[in-house]
C-alpha positions as CSV (number, residue, x, y, z in Angstrom):
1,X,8.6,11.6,-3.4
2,X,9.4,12.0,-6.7
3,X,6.6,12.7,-9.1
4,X,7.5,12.5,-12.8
5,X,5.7,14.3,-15.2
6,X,3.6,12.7,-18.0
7,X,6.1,13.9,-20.9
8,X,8.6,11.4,-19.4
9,X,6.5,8.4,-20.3
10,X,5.5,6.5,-23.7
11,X,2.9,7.0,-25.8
12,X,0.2,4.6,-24.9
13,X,0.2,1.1,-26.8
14,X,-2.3,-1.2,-26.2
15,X,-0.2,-3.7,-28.1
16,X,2.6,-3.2,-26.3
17,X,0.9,-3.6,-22.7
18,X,-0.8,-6.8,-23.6
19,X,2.0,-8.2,-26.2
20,X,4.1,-7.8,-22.4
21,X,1.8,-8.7,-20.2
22,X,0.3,-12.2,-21.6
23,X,3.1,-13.2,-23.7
24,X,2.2,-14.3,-27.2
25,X,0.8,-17.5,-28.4
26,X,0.8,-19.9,-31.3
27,X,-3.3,-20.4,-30.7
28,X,-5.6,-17.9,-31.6
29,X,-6.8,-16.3,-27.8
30,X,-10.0,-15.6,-27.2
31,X,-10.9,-12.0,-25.5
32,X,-13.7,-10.7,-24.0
33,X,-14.0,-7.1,-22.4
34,X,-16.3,-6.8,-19.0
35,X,-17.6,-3.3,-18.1
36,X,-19.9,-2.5,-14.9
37,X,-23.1,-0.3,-15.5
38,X,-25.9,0.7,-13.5
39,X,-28.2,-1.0,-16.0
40,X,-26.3,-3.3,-17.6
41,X,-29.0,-3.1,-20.6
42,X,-27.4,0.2,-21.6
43,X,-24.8,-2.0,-23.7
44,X,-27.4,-2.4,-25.9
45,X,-26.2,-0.1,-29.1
46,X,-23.6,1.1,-26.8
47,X,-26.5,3.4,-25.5
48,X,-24.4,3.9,-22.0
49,X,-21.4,6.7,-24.3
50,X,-24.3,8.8,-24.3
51,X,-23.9,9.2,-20.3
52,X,-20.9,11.0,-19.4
53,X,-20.8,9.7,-15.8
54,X,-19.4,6.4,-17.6
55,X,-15.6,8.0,-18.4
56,X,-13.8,4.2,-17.3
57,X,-16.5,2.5,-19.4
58,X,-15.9,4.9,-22.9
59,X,-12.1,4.2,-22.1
60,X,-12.6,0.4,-22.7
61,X,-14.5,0.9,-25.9
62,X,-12.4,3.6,-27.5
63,X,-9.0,2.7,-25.6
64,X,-9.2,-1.1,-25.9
65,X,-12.6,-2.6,-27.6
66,X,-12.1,-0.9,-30.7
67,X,-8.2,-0.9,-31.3
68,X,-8.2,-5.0,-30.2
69,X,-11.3,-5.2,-33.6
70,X,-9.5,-3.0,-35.5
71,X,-6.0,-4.8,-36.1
72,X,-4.3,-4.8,-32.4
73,X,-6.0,-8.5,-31.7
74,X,-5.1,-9.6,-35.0
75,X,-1.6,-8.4,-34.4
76,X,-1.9,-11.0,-31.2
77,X,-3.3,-13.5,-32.7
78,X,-6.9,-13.2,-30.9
79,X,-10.1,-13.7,-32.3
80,X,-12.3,-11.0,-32.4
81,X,-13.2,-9.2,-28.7
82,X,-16.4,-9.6,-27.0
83,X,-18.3,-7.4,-24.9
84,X,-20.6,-7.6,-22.1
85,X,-21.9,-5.6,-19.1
86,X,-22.9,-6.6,-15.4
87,X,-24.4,-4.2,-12.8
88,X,-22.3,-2.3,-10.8
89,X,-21.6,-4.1,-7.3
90,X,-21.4,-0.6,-5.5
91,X,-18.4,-1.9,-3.7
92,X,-14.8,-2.8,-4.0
93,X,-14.6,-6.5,-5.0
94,X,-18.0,-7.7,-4.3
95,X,-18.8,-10.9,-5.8
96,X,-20.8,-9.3,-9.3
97,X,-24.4,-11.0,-10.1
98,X,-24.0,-14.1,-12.6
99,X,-26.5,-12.0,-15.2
100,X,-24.7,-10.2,-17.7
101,X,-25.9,-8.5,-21.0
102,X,-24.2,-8.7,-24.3
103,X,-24.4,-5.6,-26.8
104,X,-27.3,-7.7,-29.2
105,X,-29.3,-7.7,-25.7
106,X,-28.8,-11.4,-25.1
107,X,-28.7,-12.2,-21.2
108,X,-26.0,-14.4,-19.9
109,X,-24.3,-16.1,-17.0
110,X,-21.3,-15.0,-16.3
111,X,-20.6,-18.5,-14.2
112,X,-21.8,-20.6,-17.1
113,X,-21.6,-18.6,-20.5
114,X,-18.4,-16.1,-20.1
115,X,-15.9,-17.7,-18.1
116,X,-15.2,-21.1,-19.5
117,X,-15.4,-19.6,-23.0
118,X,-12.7,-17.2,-23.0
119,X,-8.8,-17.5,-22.7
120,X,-8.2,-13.5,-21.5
121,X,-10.7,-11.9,-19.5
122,X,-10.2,-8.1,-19.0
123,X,-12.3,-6.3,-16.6
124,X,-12.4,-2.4,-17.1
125,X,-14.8,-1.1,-14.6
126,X,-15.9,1.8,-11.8
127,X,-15.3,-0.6,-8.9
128,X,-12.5,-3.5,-8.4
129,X,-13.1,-7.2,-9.9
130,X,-10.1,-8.3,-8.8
131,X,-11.0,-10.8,-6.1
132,X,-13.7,-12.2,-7.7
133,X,-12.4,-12.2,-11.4
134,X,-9.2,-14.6,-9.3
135,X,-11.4,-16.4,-7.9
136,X,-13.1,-17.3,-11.7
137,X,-9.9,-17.6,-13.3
138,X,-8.9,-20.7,-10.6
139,X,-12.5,-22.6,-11.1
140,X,-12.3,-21.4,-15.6
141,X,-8.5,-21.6,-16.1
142,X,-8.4,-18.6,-18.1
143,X,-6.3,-15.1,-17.3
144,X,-6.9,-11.8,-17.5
145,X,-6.9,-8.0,-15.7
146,X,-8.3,-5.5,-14.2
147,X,-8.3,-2.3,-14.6
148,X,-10.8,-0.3,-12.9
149,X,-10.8,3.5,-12.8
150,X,-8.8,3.7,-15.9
151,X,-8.2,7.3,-17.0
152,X,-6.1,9.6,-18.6
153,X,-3.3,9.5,-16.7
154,X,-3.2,6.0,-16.2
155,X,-3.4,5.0,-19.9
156,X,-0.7,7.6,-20.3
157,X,1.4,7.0,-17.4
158,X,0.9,3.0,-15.9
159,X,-0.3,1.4,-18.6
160,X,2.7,3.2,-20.9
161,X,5.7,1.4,-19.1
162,X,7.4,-1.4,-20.0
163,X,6.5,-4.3,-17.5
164,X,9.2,-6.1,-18.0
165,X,11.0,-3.4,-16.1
166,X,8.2,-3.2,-13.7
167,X,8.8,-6.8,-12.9
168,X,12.2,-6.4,-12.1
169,X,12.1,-3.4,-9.7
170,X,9.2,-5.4,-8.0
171,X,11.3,-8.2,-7.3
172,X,13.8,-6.0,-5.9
173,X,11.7,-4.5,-3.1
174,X,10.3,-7.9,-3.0
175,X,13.3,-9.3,-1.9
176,X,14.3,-6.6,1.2
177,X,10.5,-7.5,2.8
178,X,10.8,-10.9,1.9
179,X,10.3,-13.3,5.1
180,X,9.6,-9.9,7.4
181,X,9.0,-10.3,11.1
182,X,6.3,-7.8,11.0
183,X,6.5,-4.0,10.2
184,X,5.6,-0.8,12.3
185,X,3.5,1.9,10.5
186,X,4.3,5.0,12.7
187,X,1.7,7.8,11.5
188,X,1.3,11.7,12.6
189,X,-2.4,13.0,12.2
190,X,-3.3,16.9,13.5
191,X,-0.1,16.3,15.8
192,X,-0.9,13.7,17.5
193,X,1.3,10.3,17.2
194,X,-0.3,6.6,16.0
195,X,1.4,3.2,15.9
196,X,0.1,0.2,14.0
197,X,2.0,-2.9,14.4
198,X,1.9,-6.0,11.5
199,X,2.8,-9.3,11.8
200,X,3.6,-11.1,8.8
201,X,5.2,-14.3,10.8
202,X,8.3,-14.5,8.3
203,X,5.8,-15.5,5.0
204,X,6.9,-14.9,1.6
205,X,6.7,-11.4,0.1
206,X,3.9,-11.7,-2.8
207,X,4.2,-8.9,-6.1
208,X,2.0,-7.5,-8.3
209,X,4.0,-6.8,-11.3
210,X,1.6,-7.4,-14.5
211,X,3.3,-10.4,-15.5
212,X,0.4,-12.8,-16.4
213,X,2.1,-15.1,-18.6
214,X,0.9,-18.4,-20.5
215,X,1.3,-21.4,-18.1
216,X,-1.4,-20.8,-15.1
217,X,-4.9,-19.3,-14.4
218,X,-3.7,-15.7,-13.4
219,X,-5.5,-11.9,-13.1
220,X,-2.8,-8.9,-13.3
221,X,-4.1,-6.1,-11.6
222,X,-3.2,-2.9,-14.1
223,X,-1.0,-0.5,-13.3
224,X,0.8,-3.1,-12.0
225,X,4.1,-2.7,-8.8
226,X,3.1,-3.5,-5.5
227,X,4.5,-5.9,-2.7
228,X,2.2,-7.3,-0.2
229,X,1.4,-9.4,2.4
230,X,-1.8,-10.9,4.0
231,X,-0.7,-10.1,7.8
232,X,-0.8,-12.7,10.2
233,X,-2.4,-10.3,13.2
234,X,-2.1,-6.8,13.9
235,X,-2.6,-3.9,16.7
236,X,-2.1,0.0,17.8
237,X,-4.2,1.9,16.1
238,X,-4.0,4.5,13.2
239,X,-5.8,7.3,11.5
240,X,-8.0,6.8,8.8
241,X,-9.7,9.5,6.2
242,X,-13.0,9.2,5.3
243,X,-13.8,10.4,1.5
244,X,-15.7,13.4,3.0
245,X,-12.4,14.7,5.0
246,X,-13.5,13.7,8.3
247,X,-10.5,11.6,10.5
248,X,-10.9,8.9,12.6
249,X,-8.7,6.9,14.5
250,X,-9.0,3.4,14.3
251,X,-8.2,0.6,17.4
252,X,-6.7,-2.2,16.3
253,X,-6.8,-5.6,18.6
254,X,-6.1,-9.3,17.7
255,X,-5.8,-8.7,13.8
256,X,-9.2,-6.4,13.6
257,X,-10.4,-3.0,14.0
258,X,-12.3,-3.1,16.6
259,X,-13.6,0.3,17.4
260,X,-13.8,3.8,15.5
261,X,-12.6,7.0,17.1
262,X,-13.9,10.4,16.0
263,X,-10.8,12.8,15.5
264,X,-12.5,15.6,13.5
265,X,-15.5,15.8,11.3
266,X,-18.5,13.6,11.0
267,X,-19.6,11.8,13.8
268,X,-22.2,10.1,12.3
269,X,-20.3,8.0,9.7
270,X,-18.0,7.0,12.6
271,X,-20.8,5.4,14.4
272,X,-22.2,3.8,11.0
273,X,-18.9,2.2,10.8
274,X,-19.0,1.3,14.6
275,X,-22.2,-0.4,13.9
276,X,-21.0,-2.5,10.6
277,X,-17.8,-3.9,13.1
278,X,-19.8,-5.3,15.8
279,X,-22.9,-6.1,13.0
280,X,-20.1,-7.6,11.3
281,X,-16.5,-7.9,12.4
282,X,-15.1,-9.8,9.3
283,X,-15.3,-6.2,7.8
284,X,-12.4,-4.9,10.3
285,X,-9.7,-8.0,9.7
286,X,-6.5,-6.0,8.3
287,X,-6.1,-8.0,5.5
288,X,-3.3,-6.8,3.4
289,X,-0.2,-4.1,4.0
290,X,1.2,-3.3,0.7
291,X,4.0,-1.0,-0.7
292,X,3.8,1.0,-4.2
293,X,6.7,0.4,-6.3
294,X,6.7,2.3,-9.4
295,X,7.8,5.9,-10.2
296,X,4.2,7.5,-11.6
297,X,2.1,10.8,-11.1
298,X,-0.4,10.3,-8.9
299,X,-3.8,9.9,-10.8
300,X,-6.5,10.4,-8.5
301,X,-7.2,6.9,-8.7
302,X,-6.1,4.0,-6.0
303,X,-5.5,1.2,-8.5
304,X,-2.7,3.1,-10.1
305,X,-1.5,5.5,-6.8
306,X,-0.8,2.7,-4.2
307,X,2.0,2.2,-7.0
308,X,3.7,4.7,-6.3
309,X,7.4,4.3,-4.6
310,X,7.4,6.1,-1.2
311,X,3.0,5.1,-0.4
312,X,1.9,2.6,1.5
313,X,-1.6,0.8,2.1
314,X,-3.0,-1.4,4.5
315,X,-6.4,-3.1,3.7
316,X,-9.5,-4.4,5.7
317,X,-11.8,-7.6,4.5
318,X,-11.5,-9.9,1.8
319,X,-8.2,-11.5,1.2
320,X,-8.9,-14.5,-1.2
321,X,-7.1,-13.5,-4.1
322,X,-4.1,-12.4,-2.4
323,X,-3.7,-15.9,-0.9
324,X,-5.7,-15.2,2.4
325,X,-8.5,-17.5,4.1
326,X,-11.3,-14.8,4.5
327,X,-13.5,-15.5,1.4
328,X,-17.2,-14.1,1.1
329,X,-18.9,-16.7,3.1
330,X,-17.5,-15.5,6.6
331,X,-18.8,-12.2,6.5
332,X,-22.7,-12.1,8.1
333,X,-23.8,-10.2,4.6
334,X,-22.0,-10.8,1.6
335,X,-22.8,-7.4,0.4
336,X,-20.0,-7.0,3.0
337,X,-17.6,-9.0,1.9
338,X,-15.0,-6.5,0.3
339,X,-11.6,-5.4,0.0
340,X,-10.8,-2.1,0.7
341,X,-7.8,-0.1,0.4
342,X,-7.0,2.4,2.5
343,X,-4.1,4.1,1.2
344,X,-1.5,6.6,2.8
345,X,-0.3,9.2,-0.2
346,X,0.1,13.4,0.1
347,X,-3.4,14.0,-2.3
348,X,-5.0,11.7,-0.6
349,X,-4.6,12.1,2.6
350,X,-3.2,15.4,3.6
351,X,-4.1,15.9,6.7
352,X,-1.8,12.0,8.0
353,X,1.7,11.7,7.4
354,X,3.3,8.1,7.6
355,X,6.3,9.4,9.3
356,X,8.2,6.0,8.8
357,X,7.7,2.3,8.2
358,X,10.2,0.4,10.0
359,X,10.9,-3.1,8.8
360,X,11.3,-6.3,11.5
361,X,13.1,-9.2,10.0
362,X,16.0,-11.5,11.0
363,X,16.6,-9.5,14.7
364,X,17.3,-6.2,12.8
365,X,15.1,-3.5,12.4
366,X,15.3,-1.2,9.6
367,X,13.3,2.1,8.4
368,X,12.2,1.9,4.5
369,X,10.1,4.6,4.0
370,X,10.5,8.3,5.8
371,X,7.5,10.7,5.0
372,X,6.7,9.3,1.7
373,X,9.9,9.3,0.8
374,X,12.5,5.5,0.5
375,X,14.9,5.9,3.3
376,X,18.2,4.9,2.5
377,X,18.3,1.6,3.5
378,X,15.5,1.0,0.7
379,X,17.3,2.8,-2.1
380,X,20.8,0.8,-1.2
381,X,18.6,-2.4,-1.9
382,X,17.2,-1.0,-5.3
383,X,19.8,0.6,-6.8
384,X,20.2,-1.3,-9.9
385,X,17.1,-0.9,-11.2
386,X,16.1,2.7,-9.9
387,X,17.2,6.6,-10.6
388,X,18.2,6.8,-7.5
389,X,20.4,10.4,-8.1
390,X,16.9,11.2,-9.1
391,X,14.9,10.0,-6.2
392,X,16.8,11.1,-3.4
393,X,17.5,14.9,-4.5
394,X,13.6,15.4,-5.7
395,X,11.4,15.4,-2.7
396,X,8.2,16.7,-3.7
397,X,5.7,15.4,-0.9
């Protein structure tokens, strides 16, 4: 895996990124800004920049707020940028509650006040909006982002690129999965060998490659390169990292985790999680398997490292906004009803190795991606738009 270094990217433009993004337009646009606090209230004077636990939140004031009010949005042709606050859902995609506070104090409904009001909606928060900002933007007709867990890097790495690039490699890799069969994860944790099979019944590859142009209700998720699919049924089983370091393996029947396996560490949050899958099974469904596209350093942050050429993720729960049927009501507690990544990169998970991902599709079966690394099959099928000198000599996994 090859793990470029910050120098070889832009400066960050927010003009740039958005200018690329959404496209331009003779109308004036306008943007609003949505941040997540504990108490949303805390917008109020902007009292929440005195807490230093809210880094993502200061990054949409200083990195976007301001610079779109201070000539960027003119430059766009938007009207001047609101700003509002909800309280943090806690969880990755929740649904968010329909208060939200504006920085004069004013309460409002999200539903009601902020989404049929606004042409771009951008979401800059500690924990993912993306499936229920999509689901918004269908009902509203507006577009928009999200871009939760912004930092640093990613503002001077993912956010930097061009997009229109971005696109283009993404439809690339997009094309060699297109119409798969299914795909075998094969994964190596403290020695000992796991196998997760996917079915994706020959469906249409889907991208994330922060194109949200003018024509449809859309919501880029940003940094943007990612194929996907919403798999059809799954089974094996396969090892999964909890934040705290302690492995698990997970069983996989009919689609769903069924049952948790303790493999080292802490037994207790294996039998929490045994008790949310029979509590609630919904919360098990694999619900996405998605390949990083993008050349980046890794960030520390999921939304911009399951970008990354050579990762892979799979996903449990919600599945809405990527085209899937399991929406919020068919979990037994909404507070459930998520969509979690679980992500297979060197920092993150250290102690698994996805030792290949072998691709199923028209009675052929062909390896893409050896030990984080694109096997050679996958850099034949990208070569017009990738270094691949550069990727194949630099293996730094």
């Amino acid at each position: 895996m090859y793990i470029p270094p910050l120098d070889d990217f832009p400066a960050f433009s927010l003009h740039r990124l958005l200018s690329t993004c959404f496209g331009s337009s003779k109308s004036k646009l306008r943007p609003c800004i949505l941040i997540d606090l504990d108490d949303p209230s805390l917008i109020c004077n902007h009292e929440f920049l005195k807490q230093s636990r809210y880094a993502v939140q200061r990054h949409a004031v200083e990195s976007f707020l301001d610079p779109l009010n201070d000539g960027v949005g003119e430059q766009l042709n938007y009207e001047k940028c609101s700003f509002f606050a909800y309280k943090t859902t806690g969880g990755s995609n929740l649904d968010p509650e329909d208060h939200i506070s504006s920085p004069d104090g004013e309460v409002l409904s999200l539903e009601n006040d902020i989404c049929p009001n606004y042409d771009l909606i951008f979401a800059i928060s500690d924990y993912s909006l993306t499936a229920p900002l999509t689901a918004m933007a269908k009902r509203h007709g507006f577009r928009g982002a999200t871009l939760h867990g912004v930092n640093d890097i990613i503002l001077n790495s993912g956010l930097s690129v061009d997009y229109m690039k971005i696109s283009r490699q993404a439809e690339l890799y997009r094309n060699t999965l297109n119409e798969a069969d299914s795909f075998e994860l094969h994964f190596i944790c403290l020695d000992t060998h796991y196998k997760l099979n996917i079915e994706c019944s020959r469906q249409v590859a889907q991208k994330s490659h922060g194109l949200c142009l003018p024509g449809s209700p859309d919501i880029a998720n940003l940094p943007a390169g990612e194929v996907y699919f919403v798999p059809t049924g799954a089974s094996g089983s396969f090892p999964f990292r909890f934040s705290d370091g302690t492995l698990a393996e997970m069983l996989v029947t009919d689609g769903a985790i069924i049952e948790a396996k303790l493999i080292r560490g802490n037994e207790e949050l294996v039998v929490a999680r045994n008790t949310q899958l029979k509590q609630d099974p919904a919360t098990g469904i694999i619900g996405e398997l998605g390949f990083g596209t993008q050349i980046l350093p890794f960030s520390g942050k999921d939304i911009q490292d399951e970008k990354i050429l050579g990762t892979c993720h799979v996903a449990t729960g919600r599945s809405d906004h990527l085209g899937g049927n399991l929406t919020p009501d068919l979990f037994n507690s909404r507070k459930n009803a998520s969509h979690d990544d679980i992500l297979y990169a060197p920092p993150k998970t250290p102690e698994i190795t996805v030792k290949k991902v072998v691709l199923n599709k028209n009675g052929a079966s062909n390896t893409i991606l050896e030990n984080f690394l694109p096997s050679s099959f996958l850099l034949d099928n990208l070569a017009s738009e990738y270094p691949i000198e550069l990727l194949s000599s630099h293996a730094l996994a």
